[in-house]
N, C-alpha and C positions, 0 to 999 in steps of 0.2 A: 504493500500500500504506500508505505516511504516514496517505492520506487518510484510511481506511477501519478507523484502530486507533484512534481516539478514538472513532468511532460504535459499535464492538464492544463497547470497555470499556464504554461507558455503557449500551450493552443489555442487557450482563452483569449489571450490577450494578444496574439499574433491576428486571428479572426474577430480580434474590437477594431483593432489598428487596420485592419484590412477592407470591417466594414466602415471605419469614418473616414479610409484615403475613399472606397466607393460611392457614399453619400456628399464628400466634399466635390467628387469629379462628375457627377450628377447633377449636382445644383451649378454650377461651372456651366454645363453643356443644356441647362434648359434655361438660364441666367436670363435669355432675350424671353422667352416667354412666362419667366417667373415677373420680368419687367411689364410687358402687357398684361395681365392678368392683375397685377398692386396698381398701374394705371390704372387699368378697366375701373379696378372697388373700389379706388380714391375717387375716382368722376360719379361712381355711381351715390357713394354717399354724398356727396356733392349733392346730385339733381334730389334725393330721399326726403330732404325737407319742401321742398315744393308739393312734391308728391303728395306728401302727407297733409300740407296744408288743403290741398282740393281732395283730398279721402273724408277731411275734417268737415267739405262742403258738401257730404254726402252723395260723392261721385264714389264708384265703385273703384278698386286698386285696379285694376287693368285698365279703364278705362282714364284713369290718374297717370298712370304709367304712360301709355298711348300721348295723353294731350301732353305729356311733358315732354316726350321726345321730338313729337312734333315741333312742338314751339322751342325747344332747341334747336333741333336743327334747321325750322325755318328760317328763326335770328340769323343763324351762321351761315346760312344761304344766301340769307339777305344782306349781310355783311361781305360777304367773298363775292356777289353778286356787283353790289357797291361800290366797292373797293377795289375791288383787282383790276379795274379798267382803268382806272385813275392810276392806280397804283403801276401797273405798266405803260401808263400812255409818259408818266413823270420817269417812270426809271428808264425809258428810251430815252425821253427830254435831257437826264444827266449822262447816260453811254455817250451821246450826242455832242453833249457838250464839253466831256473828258477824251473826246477823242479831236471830237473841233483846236482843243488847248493844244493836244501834242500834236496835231498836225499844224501845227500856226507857227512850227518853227522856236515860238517864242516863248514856250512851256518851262524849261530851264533857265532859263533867262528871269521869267517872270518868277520863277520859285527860288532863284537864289538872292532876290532882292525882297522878295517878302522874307526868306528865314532870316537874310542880314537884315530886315530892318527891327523881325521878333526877337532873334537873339543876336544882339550887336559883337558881342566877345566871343563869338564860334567861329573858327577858323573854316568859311565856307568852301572855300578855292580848292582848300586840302580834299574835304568832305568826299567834294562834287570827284577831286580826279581817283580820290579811291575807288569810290563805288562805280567810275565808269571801268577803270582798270579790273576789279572783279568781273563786273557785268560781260565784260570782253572775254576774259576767263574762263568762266563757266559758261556760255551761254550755250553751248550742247548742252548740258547737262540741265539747263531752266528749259529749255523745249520740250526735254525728255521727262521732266517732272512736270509740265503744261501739262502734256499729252494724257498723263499717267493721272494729273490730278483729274481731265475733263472726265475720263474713265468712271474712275474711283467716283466724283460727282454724280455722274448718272446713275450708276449705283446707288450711292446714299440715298438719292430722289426716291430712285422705285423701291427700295426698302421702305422708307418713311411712308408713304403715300401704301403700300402694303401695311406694313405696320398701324397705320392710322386705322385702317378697314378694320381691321380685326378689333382691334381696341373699340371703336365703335359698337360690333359684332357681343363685344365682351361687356362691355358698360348696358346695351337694353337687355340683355339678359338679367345682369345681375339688379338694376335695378328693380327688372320686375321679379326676382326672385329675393330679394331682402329679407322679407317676411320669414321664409321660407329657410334660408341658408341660416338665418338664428334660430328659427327654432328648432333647427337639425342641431346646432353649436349648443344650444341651451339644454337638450337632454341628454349632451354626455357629461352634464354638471350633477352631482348627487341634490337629491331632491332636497337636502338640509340646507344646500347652499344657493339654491337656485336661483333666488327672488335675490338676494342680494347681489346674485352673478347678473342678473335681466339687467338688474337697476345700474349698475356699474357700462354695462356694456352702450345702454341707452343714453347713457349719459356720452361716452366717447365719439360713438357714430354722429351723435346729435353735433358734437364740439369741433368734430369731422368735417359733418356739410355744412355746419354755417360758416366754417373756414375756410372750404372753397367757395363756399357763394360769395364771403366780403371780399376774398381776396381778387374775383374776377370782378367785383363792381369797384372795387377801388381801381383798379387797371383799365375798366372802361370809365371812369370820372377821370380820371389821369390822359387817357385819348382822347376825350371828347374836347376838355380844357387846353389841350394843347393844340389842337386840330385847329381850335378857335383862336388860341393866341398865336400862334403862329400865323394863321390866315390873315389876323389882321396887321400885323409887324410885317407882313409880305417876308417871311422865309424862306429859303429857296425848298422844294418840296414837302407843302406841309405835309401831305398824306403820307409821306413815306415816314415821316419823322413821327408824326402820330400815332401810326402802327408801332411803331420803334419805340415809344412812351408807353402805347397798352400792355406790349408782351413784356416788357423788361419790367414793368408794375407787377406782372402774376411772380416773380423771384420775390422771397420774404426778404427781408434785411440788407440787403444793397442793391435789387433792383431797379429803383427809382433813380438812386444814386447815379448807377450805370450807364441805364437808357437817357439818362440827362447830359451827363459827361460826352455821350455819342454824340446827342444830339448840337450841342453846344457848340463840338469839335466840328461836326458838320454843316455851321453856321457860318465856322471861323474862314471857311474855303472860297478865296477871293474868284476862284475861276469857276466855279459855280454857281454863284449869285450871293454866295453871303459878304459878310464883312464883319470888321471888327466891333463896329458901333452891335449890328444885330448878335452875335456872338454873345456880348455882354449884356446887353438886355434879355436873351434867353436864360441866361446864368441867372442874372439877379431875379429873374422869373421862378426858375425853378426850385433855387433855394427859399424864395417866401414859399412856395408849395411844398415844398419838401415839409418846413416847420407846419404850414397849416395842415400839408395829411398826417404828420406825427400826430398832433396834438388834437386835431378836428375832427378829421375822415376817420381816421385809425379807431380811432376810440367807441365811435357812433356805428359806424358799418358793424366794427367786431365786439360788440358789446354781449352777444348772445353766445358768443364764442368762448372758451376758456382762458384765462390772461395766464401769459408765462412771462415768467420776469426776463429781463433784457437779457441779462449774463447767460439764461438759458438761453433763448433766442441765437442768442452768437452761436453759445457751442453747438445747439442741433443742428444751425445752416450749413457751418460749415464742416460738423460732419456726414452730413446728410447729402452735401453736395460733393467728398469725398470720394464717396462711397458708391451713393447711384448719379450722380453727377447733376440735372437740372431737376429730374423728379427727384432726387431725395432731398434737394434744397427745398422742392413744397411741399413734402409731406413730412419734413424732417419736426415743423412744429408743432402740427396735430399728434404726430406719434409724442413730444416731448410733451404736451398738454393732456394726453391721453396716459399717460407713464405719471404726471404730477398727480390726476385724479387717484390712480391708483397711489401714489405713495399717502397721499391726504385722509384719502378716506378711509383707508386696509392697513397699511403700515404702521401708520404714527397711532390711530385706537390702538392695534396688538399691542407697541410698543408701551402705553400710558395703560395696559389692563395688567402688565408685568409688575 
């Protein structure tokens, strides 16, 4: 028997170690669809409060479910309907005009008296004959990564725009399965715990969607305001810069910052139509917004939402954004708010019943 418990243990634990290199090189290899599928239930508890608000109006859930995807994706129809023509009639407008500059001869010339007049102490002359001297260089080598990058692009397209189907595919299901998918999760909880498990759980989903509901109306009050302010400062492409305000809005904790920074820099571009006067009117623009969505927007939109103090904030974004890179930067703070509830309400009682 001596004999026979050393070769056990080592079997044991050679077949632990073999099933967690298996289950680590599994989750690895299904990664993009473990990705669409936490998309999918993020968006879908997302739309759940709506839903629920017209179940409340005594419309039946399927038929709750139904008018809500509708009226999703009519919006977003009506939006990409909207938009996208403008939005390509303006980005030829700019191709146009970035390709007008370098063929005018005068594109170099023009850009090394605007950086000498931004940054007076940079040794331009130098700058200019490096990067032609590179440029000279390697210039096989930039064709051969063109080519390789327009490839690679078309790719990413037809992935994403794949990718999007499914996700869609995955979000009206689970929405209309909600009900359903908890109360399958709620009866492998023992019946002594259950109502406390419900109430826990209802509480999270809830803190869920109203987190993605504020966080996309704050990103469309952020597009709409800038759509307008910039319209009438006469910016050079507001719609593009608008779109560019809405989407870097849905990023928690430095997207605004971001999309502003872009935005601003995209002002500063003399052969485009901006200029330095509009540059700095955008700037001083966006930082009064910035403080009124902290203190205004922020507050009121996400009221119904669970508050996580700042210092979390930071650490979920940025490990959240880590890890699954732009979705875990938005769900890194519902999960962090969803994790507080639990320490609040479960933890700190055990601990205080000690």
């Amino acid at each position: 028997m001596k004999l026979h418990n050393p070769f056990r243990t080592a079997l044991v634990a050679t077949l632990g170690v073999g099933l967690g290199i298996l289950l680590i090189q599994s989750v690895q290899a299904l990664s993009t669809i473990l990705l669409y599928v936490g998309t999918a239930l993020f968006l879908s508890l997302g739309l759940d409060p709506m839903v629920s608000w017209l179940t409340r109006r005594r419309l039946p859930r399927w038929a709750a479910v139904l008018v809500t995807i509708l009226v999703v994706l009519g919006l977003f129809a009506g939006i990409v309907l909207m938009v996208i023509p403008i939005l390509v009639d303006q980005i030829s407008q700019l191709v146009q005009q970035i390709t007008a500059l370098v063929n005018s001869g005068t594109a170099f010339t023009d850009a090394r008296q605007w950086i000498n007049h931004a940054f007076p102490n940079l040794d331009v002359d130098t700058a200019f004959v490096y990067i032609n001297d590179w440029v000279n260089k390697n210039l096989g080598d930039i064709s051969n990564s063109i080519g390789r990058s327009v490839i690679v692009l078309g790719s990413a397209v037809f992935t994403t725009f794949a990718g999007a189907f499914i996700v869609l595919i995955l979000t009206i299901y689970f929405t209309a399965a909600i009900p359903s998918l908890k109360g399958a999760v709620y009866q492998l909880v023992p019946a002594s715990k259950r109502d406390r498990f419900i109430d826990l759980s209802e509480q999270i989903t809830a803190s869920v969607g109203y987190y993605v509901m504020g966080q996309v109306t704050m990103g469309a009050i952020n597009g709409v305001l800038s759509f307008v302010f910039l319209s009438i400062m006469q910016a050079p492409f507001p719609i593009v810069l608008a779109v560019i305000a809405f989407f870097f809005s849905l990023i928690p904790l430095v997207g605004t910052l971001t999309g502003s920074t872009i935005i601003v820099l995209l002002c500063l571009i003399p052969g485009l139509g901006g200029s330095f006067l509009t540059a700095l009117i955008a700037a001083i623009y966006y930082l009064v917004y910035m403080q009124i969505e902290a203190y205004v927007i922020s507050p009121r939109v996400m009221q119904r939402a669970v508050s996580v103090p700042g210092a979390v904030v930071v650490i979920a974004a940025l490990a959240g954004g880590a890890l699954l890179g732009l979705l875990g930067a938005l769900i890194a703070i519902p999960v962090a708010a969803s994790i507080l509830i639990i320490f609040r309400q479960v933890l700190i009682p055990r601990m205080n019943e000690r």
